[in-house]
VEXPA-303340 format. One record per atom (N, C-alpha, C, O): residue in one letter; atom name; z, y, x; chain. Coordinates in Angstrom, 3 decimals. Atoms other than C-alpha are relative to their C-alpha. Example, Ala and Ser with C-alpha at 12.3 -4.5 7.8 and 13.67 -1.06 7.14 Angstrom:
2
+-----+------+----------+----------+----------+-------+
: res : atom :       zz :       yy :       xx : chain :
+-----+------+----------+----------+----------+-------+
:   a :    N :    0.000 :   -1.190 :    0.890 :     A :
:   a :   CA :    7.800 :   -4.500 :   12.300 :     A :
:   a :    C :    0.000 :    1.200 :    0.900 :     A :
:   a :    O :    0.665 :    1.181 :    1.936 :     A :
:   s :    N :   -0.060 :   -1.190 :   -0.820 :     A :
:   s :   CA :    7.140 :   -1.060 :   13.670 :     A :
:   s :    C :    0.730 :    1.090 :   -0.770 :     A :
:   s :    O :    0.899 :    2.198 :   -0.261 :     A :
+-----+------+----------+----------+----------+-------+
***
This chain:
102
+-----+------+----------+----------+----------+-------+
: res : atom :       zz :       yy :       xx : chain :
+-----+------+----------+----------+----------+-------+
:   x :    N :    1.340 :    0.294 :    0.470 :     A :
:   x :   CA :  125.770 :  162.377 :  151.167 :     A :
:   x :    C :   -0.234 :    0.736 :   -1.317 :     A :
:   x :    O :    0.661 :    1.203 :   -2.021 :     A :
:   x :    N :    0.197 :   -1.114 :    1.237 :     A :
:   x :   CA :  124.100 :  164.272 :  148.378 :     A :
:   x :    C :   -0.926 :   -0.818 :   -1.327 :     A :
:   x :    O :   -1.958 :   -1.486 :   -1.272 :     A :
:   x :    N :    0.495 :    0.685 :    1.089 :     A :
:   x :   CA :  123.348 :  163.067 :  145.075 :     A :
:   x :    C :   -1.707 :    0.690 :   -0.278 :     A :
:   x :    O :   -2.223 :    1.779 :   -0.026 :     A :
:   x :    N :    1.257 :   -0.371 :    0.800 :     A :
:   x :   CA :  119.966 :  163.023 :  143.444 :     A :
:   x :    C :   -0.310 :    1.566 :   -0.446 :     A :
:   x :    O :   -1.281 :    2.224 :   -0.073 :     A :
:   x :    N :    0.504 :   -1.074 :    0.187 :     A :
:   x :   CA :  120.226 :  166.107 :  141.911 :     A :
:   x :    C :    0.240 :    0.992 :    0.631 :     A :
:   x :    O :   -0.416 :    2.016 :    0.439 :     A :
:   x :    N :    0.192 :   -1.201 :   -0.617 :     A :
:   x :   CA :  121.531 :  168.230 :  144.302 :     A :
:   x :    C :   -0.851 :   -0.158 :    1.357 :     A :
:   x :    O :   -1.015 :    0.820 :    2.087 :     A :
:   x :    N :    1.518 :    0.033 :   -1.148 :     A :
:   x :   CA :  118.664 :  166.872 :  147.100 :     A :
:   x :    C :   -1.128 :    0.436 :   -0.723 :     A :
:   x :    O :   -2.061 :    0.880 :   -0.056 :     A :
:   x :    N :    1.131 :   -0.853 :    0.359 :     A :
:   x :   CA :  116.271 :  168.116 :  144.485 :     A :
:   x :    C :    0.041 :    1.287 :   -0.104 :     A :
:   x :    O :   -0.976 :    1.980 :   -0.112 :     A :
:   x :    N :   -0.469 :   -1.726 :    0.047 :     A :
:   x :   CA :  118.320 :  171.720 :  144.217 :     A :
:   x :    C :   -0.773 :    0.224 :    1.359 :     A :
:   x :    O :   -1.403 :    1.267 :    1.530 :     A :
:   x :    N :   -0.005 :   -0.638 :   -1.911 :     A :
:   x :   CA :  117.602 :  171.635 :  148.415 :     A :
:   x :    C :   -1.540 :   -0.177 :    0.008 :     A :
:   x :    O :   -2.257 :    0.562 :    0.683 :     A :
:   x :    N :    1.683 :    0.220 :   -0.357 :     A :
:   x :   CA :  114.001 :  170.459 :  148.180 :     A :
:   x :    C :   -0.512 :    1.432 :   -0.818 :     A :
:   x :    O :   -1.449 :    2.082 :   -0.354 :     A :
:   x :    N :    0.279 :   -1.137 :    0.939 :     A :
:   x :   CA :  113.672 :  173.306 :  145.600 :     A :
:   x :    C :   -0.199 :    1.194 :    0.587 :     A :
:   x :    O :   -1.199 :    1.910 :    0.534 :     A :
:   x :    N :   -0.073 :   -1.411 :   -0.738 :     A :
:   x :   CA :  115.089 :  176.165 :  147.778 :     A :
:   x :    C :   -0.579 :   -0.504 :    1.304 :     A :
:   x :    O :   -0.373 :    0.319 :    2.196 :     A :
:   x :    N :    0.171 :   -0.427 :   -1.041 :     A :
:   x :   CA :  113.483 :  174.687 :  150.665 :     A :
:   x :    C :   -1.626 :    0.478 :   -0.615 :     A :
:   x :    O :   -1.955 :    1.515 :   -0.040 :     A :
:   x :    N :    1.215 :   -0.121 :    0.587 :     A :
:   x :   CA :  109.751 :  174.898 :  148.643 :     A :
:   x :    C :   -0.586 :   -1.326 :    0.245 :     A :
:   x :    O :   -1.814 :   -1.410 :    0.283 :     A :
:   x :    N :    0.833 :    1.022 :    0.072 :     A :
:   x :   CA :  109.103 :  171.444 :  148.997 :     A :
:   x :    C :   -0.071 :   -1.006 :   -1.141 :     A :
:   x :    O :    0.608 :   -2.008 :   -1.366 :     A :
:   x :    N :    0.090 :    0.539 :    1.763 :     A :
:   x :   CA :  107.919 :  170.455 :  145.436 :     A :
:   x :    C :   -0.756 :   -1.265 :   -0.254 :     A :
:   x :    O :   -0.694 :   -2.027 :   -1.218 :     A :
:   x :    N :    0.392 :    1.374 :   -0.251 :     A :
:   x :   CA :  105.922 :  167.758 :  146.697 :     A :
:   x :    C :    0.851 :   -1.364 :    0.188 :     A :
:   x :    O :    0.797 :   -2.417 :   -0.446 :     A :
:   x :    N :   -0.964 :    1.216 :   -0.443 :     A :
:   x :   CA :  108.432 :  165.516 :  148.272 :     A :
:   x :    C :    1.210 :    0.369 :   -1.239 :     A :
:   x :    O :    2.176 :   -0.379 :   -1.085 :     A :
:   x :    N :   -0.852 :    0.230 :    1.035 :     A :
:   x :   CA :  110.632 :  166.390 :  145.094 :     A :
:   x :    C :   -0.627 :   -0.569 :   -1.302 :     A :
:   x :    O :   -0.063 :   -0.957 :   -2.325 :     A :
:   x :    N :    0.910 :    0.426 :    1.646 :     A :
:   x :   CA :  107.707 :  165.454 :  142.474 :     A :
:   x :    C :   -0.218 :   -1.402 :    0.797 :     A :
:   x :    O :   -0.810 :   -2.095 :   -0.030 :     A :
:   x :    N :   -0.016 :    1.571 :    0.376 :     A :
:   x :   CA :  107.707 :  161.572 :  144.278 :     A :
:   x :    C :    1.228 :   -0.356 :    1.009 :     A :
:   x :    O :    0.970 :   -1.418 :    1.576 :     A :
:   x :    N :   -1.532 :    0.365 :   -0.565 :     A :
:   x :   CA :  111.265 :  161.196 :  146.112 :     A :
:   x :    C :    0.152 :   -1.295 :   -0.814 :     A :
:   x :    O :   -0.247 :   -2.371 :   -0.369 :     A :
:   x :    N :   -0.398 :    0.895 :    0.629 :     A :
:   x :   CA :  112.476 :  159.147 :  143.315 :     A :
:   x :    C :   -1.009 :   -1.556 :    0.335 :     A :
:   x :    O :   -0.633 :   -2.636 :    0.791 :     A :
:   x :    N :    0.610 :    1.614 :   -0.479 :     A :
:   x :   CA :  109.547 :  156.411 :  143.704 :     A :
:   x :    C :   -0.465 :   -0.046 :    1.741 :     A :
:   x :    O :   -0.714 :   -0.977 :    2.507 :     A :
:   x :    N :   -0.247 :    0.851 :   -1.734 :     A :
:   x :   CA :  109.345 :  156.321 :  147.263 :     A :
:   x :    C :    1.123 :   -0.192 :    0.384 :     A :
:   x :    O :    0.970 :   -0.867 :    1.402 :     A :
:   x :    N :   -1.456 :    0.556 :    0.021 :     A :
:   x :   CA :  113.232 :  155.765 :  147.435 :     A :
:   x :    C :   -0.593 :   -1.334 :   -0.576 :     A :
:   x :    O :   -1.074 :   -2.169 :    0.190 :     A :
:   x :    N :    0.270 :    1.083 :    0.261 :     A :
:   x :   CA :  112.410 :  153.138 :  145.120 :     A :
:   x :    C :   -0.680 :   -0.839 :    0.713 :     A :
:   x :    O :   -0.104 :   -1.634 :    1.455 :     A :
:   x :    N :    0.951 :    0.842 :   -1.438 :     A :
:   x :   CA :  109.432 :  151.505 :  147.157 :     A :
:   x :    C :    0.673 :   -0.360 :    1.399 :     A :
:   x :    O :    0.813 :   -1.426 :    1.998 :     A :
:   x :    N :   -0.750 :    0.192 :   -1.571 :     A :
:   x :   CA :  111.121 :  151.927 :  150.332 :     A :
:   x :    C :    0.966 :   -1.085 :   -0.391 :     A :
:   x :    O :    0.888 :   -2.079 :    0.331 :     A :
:   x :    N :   -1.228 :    0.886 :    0.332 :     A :
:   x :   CA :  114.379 :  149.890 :  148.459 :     A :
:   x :    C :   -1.021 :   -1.500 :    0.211 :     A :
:   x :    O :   -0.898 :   -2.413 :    1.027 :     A :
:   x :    N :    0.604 :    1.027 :    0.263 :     A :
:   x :   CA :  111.757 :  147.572 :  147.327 :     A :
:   x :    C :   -0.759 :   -1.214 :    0.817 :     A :
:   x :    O :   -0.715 :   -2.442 :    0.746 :     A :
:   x :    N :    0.283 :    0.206 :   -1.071 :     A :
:   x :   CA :  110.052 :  147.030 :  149.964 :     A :
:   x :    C :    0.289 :   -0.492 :    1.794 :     A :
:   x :    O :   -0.393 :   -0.890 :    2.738 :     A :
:   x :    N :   -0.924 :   -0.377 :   -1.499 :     A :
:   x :   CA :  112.440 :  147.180 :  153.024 :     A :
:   x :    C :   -0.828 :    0.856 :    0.821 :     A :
:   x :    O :   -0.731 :    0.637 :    2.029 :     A :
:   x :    N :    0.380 :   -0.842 :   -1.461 :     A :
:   x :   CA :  110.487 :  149.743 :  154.972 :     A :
:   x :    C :    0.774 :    0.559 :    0.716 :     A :
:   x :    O :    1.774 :    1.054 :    0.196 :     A :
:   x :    N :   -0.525 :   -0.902 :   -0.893 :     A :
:   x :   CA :  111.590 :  151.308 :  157.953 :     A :
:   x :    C :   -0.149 :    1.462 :   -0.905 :     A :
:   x :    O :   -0.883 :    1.788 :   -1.837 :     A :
:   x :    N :   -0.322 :   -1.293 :    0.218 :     A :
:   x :   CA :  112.834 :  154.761 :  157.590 :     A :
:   x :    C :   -1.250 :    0.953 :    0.541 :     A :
:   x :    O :   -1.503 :    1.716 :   -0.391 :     A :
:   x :    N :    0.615 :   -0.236 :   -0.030 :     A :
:   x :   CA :  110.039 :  156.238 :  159.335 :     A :
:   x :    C :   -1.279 :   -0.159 :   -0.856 :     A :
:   x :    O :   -1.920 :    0.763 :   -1.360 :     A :
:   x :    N :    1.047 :    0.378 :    0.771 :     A :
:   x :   CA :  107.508 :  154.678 :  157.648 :     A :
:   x :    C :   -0.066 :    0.655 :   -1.667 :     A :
:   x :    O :   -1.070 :    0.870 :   -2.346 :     A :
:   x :    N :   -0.401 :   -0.486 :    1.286 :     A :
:   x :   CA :  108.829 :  155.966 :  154.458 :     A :
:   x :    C :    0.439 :    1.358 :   -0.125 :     A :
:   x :    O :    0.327 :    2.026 :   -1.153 :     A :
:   x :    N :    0.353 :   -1.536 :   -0.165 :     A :
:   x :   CA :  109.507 :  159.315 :  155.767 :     A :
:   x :    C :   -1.010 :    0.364 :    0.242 :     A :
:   x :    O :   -1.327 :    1.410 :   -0.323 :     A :
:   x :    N :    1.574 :   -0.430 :   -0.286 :     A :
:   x :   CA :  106.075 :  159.581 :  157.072 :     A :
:   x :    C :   -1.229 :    0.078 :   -1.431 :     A :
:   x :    O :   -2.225 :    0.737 :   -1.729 :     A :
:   x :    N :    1.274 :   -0.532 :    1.627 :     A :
:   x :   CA :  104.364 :  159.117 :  153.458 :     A :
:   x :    C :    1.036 :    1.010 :   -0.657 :     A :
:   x :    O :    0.547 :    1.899 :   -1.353 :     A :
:   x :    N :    0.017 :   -1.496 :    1.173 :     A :
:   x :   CA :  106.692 :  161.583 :  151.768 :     A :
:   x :    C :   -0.164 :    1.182 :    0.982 :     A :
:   x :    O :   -0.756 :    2.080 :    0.383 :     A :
:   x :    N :    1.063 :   -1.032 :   -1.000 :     A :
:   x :   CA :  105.655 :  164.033 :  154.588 :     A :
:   x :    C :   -1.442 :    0.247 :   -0.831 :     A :
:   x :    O :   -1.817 :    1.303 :   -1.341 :     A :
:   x :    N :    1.739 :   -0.060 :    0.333 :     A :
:   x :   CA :  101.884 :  163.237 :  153.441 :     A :
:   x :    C :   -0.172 :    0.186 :   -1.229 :     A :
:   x :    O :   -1.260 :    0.542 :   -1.683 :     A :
:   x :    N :    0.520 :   -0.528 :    1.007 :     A :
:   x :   CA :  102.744 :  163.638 :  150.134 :     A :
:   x :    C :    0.386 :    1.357 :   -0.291 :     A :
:   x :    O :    0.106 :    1.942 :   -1.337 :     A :
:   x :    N :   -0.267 :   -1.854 :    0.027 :     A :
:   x :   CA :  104.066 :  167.341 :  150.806 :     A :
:   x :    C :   -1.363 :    0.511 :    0.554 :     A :
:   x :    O :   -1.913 :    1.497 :    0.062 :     A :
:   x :    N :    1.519 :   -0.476 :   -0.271 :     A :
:   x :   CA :  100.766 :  167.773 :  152.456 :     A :
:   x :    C :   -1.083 :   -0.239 :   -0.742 :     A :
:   x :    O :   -2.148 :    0.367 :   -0.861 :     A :
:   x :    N :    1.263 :   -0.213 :    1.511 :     A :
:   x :   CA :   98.822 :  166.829 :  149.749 :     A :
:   x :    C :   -0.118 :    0.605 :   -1.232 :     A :
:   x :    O :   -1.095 :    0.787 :   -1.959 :     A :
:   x :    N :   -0.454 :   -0.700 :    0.974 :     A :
:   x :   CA :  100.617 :  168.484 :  147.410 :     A :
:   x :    C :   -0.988 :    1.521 :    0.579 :     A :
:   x :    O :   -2.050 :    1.981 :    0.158 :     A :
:   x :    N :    0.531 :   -1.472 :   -0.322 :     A :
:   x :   CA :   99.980 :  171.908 :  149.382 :     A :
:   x :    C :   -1.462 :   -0.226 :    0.190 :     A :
:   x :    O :   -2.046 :    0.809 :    0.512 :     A :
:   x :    N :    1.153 :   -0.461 :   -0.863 :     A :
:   x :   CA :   96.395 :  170.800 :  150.298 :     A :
:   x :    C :   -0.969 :    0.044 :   -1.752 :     A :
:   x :    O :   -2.030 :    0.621 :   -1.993 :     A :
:   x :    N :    0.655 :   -0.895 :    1.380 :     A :
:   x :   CA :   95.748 :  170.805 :  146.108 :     A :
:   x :    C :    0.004 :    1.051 :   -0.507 :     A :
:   x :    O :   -0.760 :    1.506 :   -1.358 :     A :
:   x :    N :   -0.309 :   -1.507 :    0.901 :     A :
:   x :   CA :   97.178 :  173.939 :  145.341 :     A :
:   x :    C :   -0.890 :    0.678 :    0.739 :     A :
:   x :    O :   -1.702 :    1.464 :    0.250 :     A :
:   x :    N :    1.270 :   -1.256 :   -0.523 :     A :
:   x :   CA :   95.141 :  175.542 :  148.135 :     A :
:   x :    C :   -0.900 :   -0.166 :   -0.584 :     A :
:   x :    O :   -1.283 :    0.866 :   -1.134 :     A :
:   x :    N :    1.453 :    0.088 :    0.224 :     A :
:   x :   CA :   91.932 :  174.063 :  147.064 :     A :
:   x :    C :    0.205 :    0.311 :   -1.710 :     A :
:   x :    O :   -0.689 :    0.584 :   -2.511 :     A :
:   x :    N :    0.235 :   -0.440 :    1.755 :     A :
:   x :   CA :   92.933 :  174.720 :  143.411 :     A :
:   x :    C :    0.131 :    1.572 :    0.133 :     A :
:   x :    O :   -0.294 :    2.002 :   -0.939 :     A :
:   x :    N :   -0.305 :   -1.421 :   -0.197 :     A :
:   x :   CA :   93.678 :  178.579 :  144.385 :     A :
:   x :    C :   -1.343 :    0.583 :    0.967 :     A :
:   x :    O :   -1.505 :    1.774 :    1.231 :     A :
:   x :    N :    0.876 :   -0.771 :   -0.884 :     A :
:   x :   CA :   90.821 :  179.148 :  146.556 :     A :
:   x :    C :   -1.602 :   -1.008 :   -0.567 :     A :
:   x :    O :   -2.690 :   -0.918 :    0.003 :     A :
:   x :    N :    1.536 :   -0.208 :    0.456 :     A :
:   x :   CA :   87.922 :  177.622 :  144.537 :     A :
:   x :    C :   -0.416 :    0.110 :   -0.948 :     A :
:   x :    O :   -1.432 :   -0.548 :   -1.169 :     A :
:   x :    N :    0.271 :   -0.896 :    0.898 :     A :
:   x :   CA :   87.721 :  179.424 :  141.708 :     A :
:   x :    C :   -0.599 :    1.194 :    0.921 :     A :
:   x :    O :   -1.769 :    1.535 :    0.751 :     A :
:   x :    N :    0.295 :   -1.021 :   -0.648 :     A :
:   x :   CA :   87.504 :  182.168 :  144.092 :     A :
:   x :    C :   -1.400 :   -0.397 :    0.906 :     A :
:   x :    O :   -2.455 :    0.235 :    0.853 :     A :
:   x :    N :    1.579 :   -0.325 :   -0.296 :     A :
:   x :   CA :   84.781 :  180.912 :  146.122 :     A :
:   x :    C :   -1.025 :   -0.696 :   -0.588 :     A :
:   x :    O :   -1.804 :   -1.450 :   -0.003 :     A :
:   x :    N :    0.801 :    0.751 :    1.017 :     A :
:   x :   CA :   82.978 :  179.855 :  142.806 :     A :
:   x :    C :   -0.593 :   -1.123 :    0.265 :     A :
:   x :    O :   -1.824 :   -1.099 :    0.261 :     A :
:   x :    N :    0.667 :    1.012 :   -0.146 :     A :
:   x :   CA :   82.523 :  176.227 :  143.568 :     A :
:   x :    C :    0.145 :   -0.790 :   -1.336 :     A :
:   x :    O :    1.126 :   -0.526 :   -2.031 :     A :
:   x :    N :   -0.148 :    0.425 :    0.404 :     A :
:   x :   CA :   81.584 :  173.695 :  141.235 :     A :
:   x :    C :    1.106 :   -1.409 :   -0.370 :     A :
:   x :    O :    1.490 :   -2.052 :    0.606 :     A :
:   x :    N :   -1.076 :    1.226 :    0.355 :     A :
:   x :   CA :   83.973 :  170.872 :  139.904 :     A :
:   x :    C :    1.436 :    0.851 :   -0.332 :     A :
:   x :    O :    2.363 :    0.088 :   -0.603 :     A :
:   x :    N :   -0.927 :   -0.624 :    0.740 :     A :
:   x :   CA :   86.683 :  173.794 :  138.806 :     A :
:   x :    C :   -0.311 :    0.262 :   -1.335 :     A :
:   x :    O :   -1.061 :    1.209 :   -1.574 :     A :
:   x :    N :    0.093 :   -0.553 :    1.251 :     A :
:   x :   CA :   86.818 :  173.793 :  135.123 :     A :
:   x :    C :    1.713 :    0.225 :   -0.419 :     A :
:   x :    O :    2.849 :   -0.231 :   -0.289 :     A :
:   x :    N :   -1.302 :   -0.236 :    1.006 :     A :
:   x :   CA :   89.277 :  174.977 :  133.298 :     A :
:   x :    C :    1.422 :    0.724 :    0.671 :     A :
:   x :    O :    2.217 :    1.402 :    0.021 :     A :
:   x :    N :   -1.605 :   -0.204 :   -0.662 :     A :
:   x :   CA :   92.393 :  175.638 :  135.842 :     A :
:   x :    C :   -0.141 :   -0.887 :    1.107 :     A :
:   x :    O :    0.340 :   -0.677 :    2.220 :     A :
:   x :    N :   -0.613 :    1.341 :   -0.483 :     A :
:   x :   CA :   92.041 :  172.188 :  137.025 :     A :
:   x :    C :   -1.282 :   -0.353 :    0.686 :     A :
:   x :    O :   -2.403 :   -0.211 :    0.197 :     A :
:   x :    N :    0.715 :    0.768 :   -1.018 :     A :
:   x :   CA :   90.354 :  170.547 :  140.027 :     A :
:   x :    C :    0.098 :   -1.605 :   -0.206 :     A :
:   x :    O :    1.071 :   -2.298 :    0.091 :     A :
:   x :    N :   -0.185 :    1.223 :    0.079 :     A :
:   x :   CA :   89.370 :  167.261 :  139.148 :     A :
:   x :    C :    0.257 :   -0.962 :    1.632 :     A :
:   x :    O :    0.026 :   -0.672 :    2.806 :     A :
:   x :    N :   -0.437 :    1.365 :   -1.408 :     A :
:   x :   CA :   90.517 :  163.977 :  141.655 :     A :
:   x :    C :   -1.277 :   -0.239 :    0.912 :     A :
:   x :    O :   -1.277 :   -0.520 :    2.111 :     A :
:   x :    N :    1.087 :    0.250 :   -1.298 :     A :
:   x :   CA :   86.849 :  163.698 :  142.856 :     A :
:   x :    C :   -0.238 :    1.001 :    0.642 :     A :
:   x :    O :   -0.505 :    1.095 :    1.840 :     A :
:   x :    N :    0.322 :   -1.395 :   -0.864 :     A :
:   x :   CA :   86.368 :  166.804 :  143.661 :     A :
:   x :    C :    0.799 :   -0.013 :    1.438 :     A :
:   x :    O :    0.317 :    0.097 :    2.566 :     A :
:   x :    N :   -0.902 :   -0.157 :   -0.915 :     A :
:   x :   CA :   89.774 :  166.738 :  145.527 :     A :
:   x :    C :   -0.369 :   -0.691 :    0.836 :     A :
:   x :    O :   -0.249 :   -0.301 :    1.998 :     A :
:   x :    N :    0.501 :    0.781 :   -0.998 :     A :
:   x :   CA :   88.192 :  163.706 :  147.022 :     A :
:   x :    C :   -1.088 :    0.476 :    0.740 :     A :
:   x :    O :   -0.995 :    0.169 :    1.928 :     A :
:   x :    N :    0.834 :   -0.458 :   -0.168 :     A :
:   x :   CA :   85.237 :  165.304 :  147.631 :     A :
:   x :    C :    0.084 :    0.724 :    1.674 :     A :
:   x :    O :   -0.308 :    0.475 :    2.814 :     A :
:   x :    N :   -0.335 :   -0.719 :   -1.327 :     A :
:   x :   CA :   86.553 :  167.928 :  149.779 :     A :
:   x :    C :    0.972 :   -0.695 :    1.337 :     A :
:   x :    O :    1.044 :   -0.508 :    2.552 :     A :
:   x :    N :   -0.961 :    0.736 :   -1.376 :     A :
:   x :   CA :   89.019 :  165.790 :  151.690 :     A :
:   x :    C :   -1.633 :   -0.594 :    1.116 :     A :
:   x :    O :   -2.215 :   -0.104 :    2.084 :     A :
:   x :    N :    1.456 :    0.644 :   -0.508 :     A :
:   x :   CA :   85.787 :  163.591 :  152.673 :     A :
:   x :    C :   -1.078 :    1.048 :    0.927 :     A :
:   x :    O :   -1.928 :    0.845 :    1.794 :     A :
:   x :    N :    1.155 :   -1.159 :   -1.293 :     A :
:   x :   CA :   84.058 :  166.919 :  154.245 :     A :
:   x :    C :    1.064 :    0.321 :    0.772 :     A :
:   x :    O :    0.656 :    0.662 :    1.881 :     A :
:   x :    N :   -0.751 :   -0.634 :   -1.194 :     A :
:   x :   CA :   86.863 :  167.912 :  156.142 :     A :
:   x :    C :    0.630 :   -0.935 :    0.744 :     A :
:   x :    O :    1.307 :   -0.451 :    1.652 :     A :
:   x :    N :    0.112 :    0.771 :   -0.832 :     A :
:   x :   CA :   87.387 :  164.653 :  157.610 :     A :
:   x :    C :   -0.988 :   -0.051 :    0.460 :     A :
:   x :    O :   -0.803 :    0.224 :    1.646 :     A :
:   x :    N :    1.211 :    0.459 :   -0.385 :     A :
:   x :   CA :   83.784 :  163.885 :  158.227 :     A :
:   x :    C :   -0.243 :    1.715 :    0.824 :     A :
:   x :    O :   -0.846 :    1.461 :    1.867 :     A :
:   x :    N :    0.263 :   -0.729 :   -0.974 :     A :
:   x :   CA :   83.487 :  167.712 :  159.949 :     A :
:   x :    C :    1.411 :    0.235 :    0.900 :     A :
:   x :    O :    1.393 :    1.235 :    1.618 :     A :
:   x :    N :   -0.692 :    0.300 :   -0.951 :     A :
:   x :   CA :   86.690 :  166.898 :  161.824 :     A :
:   x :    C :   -0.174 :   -0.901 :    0.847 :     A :
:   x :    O :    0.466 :   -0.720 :    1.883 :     A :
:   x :    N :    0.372 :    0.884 :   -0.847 :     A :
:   x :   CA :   85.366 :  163.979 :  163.472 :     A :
:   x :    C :   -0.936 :    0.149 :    0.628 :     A :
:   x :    O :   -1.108 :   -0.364 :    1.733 :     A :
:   x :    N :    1.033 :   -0.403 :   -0.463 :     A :
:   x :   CA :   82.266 :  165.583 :  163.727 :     A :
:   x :    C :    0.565 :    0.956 :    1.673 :     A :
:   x :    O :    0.087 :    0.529 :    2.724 :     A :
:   x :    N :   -0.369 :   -1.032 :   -0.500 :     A :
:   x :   CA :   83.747 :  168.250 :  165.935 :     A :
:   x :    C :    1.233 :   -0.440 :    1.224 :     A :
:   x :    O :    1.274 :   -0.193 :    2.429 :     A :
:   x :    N :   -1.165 :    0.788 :   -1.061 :     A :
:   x :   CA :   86.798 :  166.504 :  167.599 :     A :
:   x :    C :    0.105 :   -1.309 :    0.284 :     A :
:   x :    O :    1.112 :   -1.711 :    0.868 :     A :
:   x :    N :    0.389 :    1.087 :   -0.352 :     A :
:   x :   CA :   85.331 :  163.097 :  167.809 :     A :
:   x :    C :    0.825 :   -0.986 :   -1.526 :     A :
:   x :    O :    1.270 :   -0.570 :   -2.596 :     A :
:   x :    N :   -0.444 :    0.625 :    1.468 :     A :
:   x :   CA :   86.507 :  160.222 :  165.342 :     A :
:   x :    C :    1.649 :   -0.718 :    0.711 :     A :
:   x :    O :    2.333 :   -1.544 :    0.108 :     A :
:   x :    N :   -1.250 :    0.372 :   -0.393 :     A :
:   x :   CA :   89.693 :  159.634 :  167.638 :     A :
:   x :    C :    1.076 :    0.741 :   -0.378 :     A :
:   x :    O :    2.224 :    0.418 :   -0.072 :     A :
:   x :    N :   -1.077 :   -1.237 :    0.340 :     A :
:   x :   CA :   91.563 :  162.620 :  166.252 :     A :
:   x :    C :    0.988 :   -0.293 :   -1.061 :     A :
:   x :    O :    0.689 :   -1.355 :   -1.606 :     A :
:   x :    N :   -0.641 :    0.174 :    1.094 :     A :
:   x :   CA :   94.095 :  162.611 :  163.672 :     A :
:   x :    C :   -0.148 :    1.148 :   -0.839 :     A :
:   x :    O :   -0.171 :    2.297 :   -0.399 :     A :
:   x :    N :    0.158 :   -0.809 :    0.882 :     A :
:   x :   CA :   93.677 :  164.225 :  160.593 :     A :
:   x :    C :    0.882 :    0.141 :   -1.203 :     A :
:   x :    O :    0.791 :   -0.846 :   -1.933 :     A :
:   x :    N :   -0.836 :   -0.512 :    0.938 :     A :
:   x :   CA :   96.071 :  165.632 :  158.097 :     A :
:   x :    C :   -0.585 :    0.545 :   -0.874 :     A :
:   x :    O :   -1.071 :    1.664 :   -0.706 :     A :
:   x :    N :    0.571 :   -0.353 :    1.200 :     A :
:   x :   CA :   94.790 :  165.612 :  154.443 :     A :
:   x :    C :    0.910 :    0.464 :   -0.898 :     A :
:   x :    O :    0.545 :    0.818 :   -2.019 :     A :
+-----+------+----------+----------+----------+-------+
***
């Protein structure tokens, strides 16, 4: 089994900076909690996908000059913002039975 810091060396070289920026408290939670193993693998999954789904939207809207980028930084509503249209034209489009990955 691999200690703490060398599962963050492996999350490192694999590029997953998400599930290494909240490992520590979802270990915790999960302890805390008793969740199943799935259940607790399935949110740090979602938080590697949310990780990557800020950096895109922080890297690609500057570029297509939208408002709510100041500075570097995409504020939380914004982020909310856009999640909220790309659910609402995913349901639009593939009905509201679909699953969606934010």
């Amino acid at each position: 089994m691999l200690t703490m810091p060398e599962t963050e060396h492996c999350l490192r070289q694999l590029c997953l900076s998400g599930v290494r920026d909240t490992l520590q408290t979802r270990v915790l939670q999960a302890q805390g909690a008793n969740q199943p193993f799935l259940e607790t693998f399935s949110l740090i999954l979602q938080d590697e996908l949310d990780c990557r789904q800020s950096r895109l939207i922080e890297r690609r809207a500057p570029v297509a000059g939208l408002a709510g980028f100041e500075g570097g930084v995409v504020s939380e509503a914004f982020l909310a913002l856009i999640r909220h249209a790309k659910l609402a034209l995913t349901h639009m489009w593939n009905g509201p039975g679909c699953k969606v990955f934010l």
